[in-house]
N, C-alpha and C positions, 0 to 999 in steps of 0.2 A: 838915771834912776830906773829902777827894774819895775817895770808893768804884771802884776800877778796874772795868766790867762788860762789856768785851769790845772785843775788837780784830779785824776784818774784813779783808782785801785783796781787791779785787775788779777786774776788768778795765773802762775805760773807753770801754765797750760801753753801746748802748741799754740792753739787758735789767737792767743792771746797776742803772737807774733802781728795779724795780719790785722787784727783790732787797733793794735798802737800804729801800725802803719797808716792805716784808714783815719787816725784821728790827728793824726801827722801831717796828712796833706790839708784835714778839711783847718786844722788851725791856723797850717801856712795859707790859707786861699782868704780867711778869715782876717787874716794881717795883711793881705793885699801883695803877697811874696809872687812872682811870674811863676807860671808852669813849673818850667825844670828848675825851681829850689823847692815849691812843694812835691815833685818827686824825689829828688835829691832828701829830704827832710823825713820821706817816706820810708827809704831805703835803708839809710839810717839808724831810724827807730828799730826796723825788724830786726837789722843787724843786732844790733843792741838790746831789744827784747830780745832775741835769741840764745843770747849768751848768759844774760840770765837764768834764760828757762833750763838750757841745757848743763850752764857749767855751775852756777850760784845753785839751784834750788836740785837739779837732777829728781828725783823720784820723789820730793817733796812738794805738795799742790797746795806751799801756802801762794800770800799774796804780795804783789811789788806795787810800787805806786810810780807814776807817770806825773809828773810835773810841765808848766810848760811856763816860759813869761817873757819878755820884750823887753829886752839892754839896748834903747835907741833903735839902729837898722839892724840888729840880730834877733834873730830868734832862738831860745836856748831851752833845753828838754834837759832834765833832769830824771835818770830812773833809780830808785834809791830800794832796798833790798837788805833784808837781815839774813840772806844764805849764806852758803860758803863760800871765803875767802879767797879770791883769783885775783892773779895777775893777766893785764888785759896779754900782754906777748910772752906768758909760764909757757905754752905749748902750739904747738906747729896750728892748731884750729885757732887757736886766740892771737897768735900772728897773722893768721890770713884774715878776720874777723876786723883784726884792727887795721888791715892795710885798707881792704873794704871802706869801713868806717870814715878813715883818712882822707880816701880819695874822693869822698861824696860832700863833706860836709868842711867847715873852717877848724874845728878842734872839738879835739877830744883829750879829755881826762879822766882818771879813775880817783875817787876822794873819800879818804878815810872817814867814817864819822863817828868811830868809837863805839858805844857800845848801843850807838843808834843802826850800824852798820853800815852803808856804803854807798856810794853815788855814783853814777855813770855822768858826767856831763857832755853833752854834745852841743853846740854851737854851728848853728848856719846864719850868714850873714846875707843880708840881704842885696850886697856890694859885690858877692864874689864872682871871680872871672878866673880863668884856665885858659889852654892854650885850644880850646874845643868849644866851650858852651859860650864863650867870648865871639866866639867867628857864628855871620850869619850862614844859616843851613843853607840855603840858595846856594854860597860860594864855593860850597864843595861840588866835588869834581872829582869823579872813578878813579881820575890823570892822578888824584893827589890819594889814592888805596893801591896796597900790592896785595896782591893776593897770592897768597903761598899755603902750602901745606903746615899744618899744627905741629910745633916741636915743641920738645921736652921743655919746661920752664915759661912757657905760654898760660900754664892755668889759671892763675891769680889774677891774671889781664883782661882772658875769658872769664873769669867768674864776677870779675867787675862791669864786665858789658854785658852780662847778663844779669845781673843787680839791676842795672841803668836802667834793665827795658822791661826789666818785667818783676823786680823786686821778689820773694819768696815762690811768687805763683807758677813760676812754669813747671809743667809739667814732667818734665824731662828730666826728673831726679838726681840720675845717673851724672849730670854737669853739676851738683851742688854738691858731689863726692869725686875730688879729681880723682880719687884712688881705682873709685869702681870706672870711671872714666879711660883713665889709662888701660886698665883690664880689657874693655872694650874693644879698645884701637889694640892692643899688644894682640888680642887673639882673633883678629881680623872680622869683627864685628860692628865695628864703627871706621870711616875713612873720611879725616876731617880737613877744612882748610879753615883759614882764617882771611881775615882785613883788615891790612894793616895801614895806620896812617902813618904816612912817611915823615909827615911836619913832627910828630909826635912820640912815633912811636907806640901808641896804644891800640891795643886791640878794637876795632870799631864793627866788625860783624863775627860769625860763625857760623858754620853750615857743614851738614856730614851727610855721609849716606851711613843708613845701616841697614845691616843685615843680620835674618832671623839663622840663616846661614853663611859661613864665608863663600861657601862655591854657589851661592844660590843666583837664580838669572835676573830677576826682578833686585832691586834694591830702593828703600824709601828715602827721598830726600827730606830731613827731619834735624831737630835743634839748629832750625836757621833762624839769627835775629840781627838785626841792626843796632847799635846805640842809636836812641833818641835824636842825638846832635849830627848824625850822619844820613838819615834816612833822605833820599831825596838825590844820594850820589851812586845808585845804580848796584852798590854794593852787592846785596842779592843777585843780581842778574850773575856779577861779575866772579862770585863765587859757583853759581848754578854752571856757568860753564866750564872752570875749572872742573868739578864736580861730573861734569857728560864726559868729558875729556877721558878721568879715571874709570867711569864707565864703561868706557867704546873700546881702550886698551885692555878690559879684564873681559871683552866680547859680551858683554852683559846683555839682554834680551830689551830691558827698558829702566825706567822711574819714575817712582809716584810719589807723591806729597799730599799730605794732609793740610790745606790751606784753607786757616781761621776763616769763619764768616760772618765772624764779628765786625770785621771791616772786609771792604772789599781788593785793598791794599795786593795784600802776598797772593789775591786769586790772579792779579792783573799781569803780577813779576813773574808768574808762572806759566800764563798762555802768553807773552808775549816771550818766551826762553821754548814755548814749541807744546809747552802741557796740552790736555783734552781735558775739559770735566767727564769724570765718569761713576759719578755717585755721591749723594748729598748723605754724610752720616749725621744723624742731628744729636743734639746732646752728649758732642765729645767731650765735652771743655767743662772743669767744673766752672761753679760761678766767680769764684775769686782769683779768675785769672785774670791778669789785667794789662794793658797795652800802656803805656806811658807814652802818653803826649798823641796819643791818637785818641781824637773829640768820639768818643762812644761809650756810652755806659750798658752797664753789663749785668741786667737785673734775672737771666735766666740764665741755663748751664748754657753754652755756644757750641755749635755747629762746626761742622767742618765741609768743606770741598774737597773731594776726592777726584785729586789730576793723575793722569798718567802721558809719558812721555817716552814713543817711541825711539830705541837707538838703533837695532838690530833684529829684523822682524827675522822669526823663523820658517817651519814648515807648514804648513793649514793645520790646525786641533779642531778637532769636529767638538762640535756643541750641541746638546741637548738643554731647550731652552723652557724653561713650564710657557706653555702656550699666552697665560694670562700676560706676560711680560714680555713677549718675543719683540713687539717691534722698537719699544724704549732699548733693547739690549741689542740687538742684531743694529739700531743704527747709534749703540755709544761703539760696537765694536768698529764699524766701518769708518766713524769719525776719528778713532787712535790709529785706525792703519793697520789693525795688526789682520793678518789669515786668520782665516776660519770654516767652517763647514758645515752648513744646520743637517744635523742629523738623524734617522727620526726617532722619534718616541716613543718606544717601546713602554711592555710593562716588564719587566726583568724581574727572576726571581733572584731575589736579595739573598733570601732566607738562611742560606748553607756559608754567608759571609758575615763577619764582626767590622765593625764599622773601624777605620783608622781615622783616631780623632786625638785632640787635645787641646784642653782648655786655660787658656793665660790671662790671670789676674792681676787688675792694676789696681791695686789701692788708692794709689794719689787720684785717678781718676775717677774711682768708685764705679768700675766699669769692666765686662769680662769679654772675651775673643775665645768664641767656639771655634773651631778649626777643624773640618772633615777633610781628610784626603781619601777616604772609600767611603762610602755610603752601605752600613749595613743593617740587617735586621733590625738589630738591635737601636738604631737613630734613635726612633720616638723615646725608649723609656729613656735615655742618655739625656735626648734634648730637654727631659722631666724632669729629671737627677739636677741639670744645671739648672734650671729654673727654680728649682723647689732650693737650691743653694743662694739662686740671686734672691730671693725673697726675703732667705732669711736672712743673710746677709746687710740686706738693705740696700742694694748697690740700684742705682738708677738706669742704668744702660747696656744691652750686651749686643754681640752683634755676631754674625753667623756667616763662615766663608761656605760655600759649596762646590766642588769641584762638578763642572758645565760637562767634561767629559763621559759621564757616568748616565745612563737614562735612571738610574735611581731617584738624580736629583731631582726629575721632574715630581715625581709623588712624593718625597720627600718634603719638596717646598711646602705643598701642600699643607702637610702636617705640619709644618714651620710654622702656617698663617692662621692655621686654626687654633696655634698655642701663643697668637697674639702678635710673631713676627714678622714687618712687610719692608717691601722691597727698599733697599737702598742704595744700588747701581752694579758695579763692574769691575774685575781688576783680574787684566790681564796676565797669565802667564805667573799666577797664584801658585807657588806649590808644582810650577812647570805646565800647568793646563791654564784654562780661561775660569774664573770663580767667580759664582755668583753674588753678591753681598746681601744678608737681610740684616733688620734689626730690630731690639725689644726695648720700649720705653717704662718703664715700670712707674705707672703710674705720678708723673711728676708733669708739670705746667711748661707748656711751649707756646711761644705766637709767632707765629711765620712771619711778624712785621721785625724781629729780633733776628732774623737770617738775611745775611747779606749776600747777596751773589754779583759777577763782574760777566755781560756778557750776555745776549740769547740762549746759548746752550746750556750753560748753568742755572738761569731762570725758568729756563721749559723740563729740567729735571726737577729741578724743586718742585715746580708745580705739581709735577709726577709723584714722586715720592713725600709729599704732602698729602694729596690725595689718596696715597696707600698708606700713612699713617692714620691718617684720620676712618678710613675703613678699618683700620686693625682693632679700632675702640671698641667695635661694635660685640667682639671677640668677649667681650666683661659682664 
């Protein structure tokens, strides 16, 4: 007999997606369901609230109802919907939607209700087993991953391991569109591998480098994840070297990653694969990004760690460093290895130059990337222009590269900190020089008991870069 456990109305809005998720898990955890079925239950939902949102209601902001109730060891969701009418597999999105769907939960159905309109049923049992979430994680073994380069007909599997681990929230858009995906890797902007389980056959990690250019020297190591059920068998590492390998043959200069610090996990797989910390960016990550099956919660935006990994040092780049931060930079650079030159510091006349610059907006992150590759005159009113954009915008976070080669930058900085921006590390061979990194919090709540770091050197930058946040306040 069916146990009634709750009945939802919610508006068919984006947001709405990560709300039914959230009430997904807290129902399975409620019913006493283990971890990976209240993710499982979670992943689900969104799927399913999504298709709703996008394919039932499109450009109409009524309301769907969320049902939930207990048939013995199952737990069964119901989202019922007077939109338009779809078939869950009519087109190529509502095929992959439902394989999704499939592969997470025990059944799904789509059920007419006439002129009530229509019901989604989804069903997770509290009994289920696979050839994955059945085997203890301990028993895995790298021995039992290949790790090979991404081909064609691979996306469906990646977009399932990316469900698994992070449900709607990752940031990385471009994987929740294989199209633009593909685009990526065809015009040599993305260079991806995978891991594969051999027992299985399913995709169980993913990891790329990209590039802002194809011929460019630096490249970020970026959309690397684990499935949940595999974490623990080295996979990361085993893709990361893959990954140096394509590196060292295209003579590349290095590699950096953005490593969560939310946990201290992906900082640890990174310096022990050869990474340096070399800059603490805070407030990468919105708030609802979420880690599946890693014990942290995530009540502010999160942090990142900023590693860089030499492959290929060059010739010495002389640097110009602002005085105030020389020795925090002069020893992140000699801890990556790379050449260098302190230069001195001049005052340069800027004036008779325009600054070479360009500014990239992430929406999903609510966050913008000033980018100078010349430093001119003109900096201040630019760095004004984008300020007076993030304001109105509302975006919480920007952050400021500066090329070290320039004595511009040193007076430059300057102007940086008095418009509220301070220090946030290092990154080598930026744009073919050494780049300074700042950053702007725009008024939003941080606690440094919320940033995780792995290590001494990662701890003693934070500390730094805490310290020059907390002086930027003074700026208001």
């Amino acid at each position: 007999m069916a146990r009634f456990l709750g009945e939802f109305r919610l508006p068919a809005v984006s947001h709405s997606i990560f709300i039914a998720g959230a009430i997904g898990v807290e129902v399975a955890r409620a019913e006493q369901f283990c971890p990976e079925v209240c993710s499982r239950s979670r992943l689900a939902l969104e799927e399913a609230v999504s298709n709703v949102v996008h394919h039932a209601y499109k450009d109409d902001n009524s309301d769907f109802t969320l049902l939930a109730e207990a048939r013995g060891p199952e737990l069964v969701w119901r989202i019922r919907d007077h939109g338009i009418p779809f078939e869950l597999a009519s087109g190529e999105d509502q095929r992959h939607g439902l394989a999704l769907m499939e592969s997470l939960v025990d059944g799904v159905r789509l059920v007419s209700l006439g002129r009530s309109g229509k019901e989604l049923e989804i069903i997770v049992s509290r009994r289920r087993t696979d050839p994955v979430s059945a085997t203890d994680p301990e028993d895995h073994t790298e021995h039992e991953l290949t790790i090979r380069p991404l081909e064609p007909g691979d996306e469906v599997e990646i977009s399932r391991c990316l469900y698994r681990t992070y449900g709607y929230s990752y940031l990385g858009e471009e994987l929740y569109d294989r199209h633009k995906y593909a685009e990526m890797r065809r015009t040599g902007h993305a260079i991806a591998v995978v891991a594969e389980c051999r027992e299985t056959g399913d995709i169980a990690g993913h990891s790329a480098i990209l590039l802002d250019d194809p011929e460019a020297s630096i490249g970020e190591v970026g959309m690397v994840f684990v499935d949940p059920n595999h974490r623990g068998t080295n996979a990361a590492r085993a893709m990361a070297v893959e990954l140096l390998g394509f590196a060292a043959e295209r003579g590349m200069r290095g590699l950096f990653a953005l490593c969560t610090a939310s946990h201290p996990y992906a900082q640890k797989a990174a310096y022990a694969q050869g990474a340096v910390p070399t800059g603490i960016l805070l407030a990468c990550e919105t708030s609802d990004v979420a880690y599946n099956l890693v014990d942290q919660e995530k009540p502010q935006r999160g942090s990142e760690v900023l590693g860089f990994q030499m492959i290929s040092p060059g010739p010495s780049l002389p640097v110009h460093i602002p005085p105030r931060h020389r020795d925090v930079t002069v020893r992140i650079l000699k801890s990556c290895g790379v050449p260098f030159v302190e230069a001195e510091n001049s005052s340069p006349d800027a004036r008779a130059q325009e600054s070479d610059w360009n500014e990239c907006i992430f929406e999903s992150a609510n966050s913008s990337v000033i980018n100078f590759k010349r430093v001119g005159s003109d900096a201040g009113s630019i760095l004004d222009r984008c300020l007076t954009n993030l304001w109105a915008a509302r975006r919480d976070v920007a952050y400021l590269y500066l090329p070290l080669d320039q004595p511009a930058t040193v007076s430059f900085s300057l102007v940086a900190e008095e418009r509220g921006f301070f220090y946030a590390g290092v990154l080598p061979y930026w744009n073919d020089v050494h780049a300074i990194v700042f950053q702007y919090i725009n008024h939003i709540s941080l606690r440094k008991e919320g940033v995780y770091t792995s290590g001494d050197e990662a701890s003693q930058l934070l500390d730094y870069v805490w310290e020059c946040f907390e002086s930027s306040k003074t700026y208001f």
